[in-house]
Residue frames relative to the residue before (quaternion, step in Angstrom):
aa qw qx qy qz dx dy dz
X 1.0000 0.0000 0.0000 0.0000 0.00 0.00 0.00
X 0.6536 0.5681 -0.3951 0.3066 3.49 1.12 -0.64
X 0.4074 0.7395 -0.3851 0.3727 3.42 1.60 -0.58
X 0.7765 0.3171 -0.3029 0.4525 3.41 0.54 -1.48
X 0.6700 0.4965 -0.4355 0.3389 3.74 0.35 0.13
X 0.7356 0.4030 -0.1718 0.5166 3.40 1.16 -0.66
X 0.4535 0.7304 -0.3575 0.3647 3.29 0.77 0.94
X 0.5444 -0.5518 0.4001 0.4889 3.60 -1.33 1.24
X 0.5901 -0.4284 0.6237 0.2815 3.03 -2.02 0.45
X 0.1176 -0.6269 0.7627 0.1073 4.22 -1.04 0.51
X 0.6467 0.4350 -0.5658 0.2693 3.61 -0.56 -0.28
X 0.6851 0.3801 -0.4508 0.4278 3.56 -0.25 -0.28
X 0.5752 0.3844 -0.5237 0.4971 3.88 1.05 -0.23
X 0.6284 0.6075 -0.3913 0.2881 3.80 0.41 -1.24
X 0.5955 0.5951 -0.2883 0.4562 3.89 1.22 -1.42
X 0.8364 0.2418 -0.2202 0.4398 3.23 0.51 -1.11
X 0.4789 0.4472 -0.5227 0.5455 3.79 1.00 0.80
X 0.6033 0.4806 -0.3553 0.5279 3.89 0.52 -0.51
X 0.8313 0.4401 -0.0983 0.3248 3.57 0.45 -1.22
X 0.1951 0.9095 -0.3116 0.1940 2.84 2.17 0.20
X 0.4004 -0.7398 0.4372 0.3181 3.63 -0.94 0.24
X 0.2703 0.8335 -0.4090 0.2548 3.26 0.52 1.09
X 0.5237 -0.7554 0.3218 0.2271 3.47 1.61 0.55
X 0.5911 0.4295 -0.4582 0.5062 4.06 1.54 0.49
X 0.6011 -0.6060 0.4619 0.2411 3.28 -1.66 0.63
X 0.6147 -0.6221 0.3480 0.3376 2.90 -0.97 1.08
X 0.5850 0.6264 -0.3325 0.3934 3.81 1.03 0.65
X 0.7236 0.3229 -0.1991 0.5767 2.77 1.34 -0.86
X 0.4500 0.5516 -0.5575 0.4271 3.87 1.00 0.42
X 0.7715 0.4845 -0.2712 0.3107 3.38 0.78 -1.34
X 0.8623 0.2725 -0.0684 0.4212 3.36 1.38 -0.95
X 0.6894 -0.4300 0.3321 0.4792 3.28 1.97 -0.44
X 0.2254 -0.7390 0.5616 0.2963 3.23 -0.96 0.31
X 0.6605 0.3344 -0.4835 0.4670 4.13 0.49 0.42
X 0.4837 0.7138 -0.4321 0.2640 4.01 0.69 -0.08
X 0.7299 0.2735 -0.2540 0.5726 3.51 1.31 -0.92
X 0.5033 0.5817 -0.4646 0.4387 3.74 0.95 -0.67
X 0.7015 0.5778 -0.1505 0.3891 4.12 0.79 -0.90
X 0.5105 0.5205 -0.2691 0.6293 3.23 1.67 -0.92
X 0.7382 0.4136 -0.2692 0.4600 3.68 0.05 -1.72
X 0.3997 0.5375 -0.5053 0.5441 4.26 1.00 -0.51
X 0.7972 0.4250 -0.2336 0.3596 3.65 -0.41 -1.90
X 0.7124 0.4382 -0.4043 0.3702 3.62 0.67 -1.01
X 0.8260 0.4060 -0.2573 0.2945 3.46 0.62 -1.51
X 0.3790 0.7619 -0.3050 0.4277 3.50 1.66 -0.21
X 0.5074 0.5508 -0.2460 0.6153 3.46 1.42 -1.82
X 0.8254 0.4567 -0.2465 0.2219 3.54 -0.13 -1.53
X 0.6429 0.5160 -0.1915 0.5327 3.08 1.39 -1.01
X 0.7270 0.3700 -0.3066 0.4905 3.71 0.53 -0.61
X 0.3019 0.6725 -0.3527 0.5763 3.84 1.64 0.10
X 0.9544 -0.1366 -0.0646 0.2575 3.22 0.00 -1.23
X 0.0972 0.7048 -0.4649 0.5270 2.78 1.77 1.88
X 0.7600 0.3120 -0.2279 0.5227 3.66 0.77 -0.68
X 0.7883 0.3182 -0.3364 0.4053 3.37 0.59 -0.15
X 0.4542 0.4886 -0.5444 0.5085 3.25 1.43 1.11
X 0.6556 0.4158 -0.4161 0.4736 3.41 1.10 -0.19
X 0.5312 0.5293 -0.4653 0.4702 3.64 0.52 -0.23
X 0.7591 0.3082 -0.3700 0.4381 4.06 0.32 -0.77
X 0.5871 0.5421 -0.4420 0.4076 3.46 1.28 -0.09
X 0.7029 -0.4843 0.3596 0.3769 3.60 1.17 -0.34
X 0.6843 0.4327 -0.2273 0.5412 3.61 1.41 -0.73
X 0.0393 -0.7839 0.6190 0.0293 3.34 -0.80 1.22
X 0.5943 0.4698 -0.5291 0.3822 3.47 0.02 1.57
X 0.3979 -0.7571 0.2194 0.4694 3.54 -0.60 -0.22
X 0.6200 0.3539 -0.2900 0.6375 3.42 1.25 0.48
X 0.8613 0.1726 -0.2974 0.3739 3.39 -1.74 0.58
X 0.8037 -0.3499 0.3461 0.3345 3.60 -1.37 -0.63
X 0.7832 0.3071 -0.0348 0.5395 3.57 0.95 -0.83
């Protein structure tokens, strides 16, 4: 147990490996660079076919293709 108390500090080595000059946001180290681009696909897709059907619904058509 004494090991874990007397030990080197890492975080100032860890910050400056995260903190790296490599020009990506501090999102896309942590999560990636196709994780949020994929979400924002899934959300606006949801949104958009949402309010694709409820323009057809006030128009009267309650499927998503044809008249009826």
């Amino acid at each position: 147990m004494a090991g874990f108390l007397n030990r080197e500090n890492r975080v100032p080595h860890y910050q400056r490996v995260f903190q790296g000059a490599d020009n990506l946001r501090l999102w896309e180290k942590a999560r990636g660079r196709f994780i949020i681009p994929a979400y924002k696909v899934v959300l606006f897709t949801s949104f958009g076919s949402s309010m694709y059907m409820m323009f057809r619904m006030v128009l009267g058509h309650k499927t998503w293709f044809g008249k009826n």
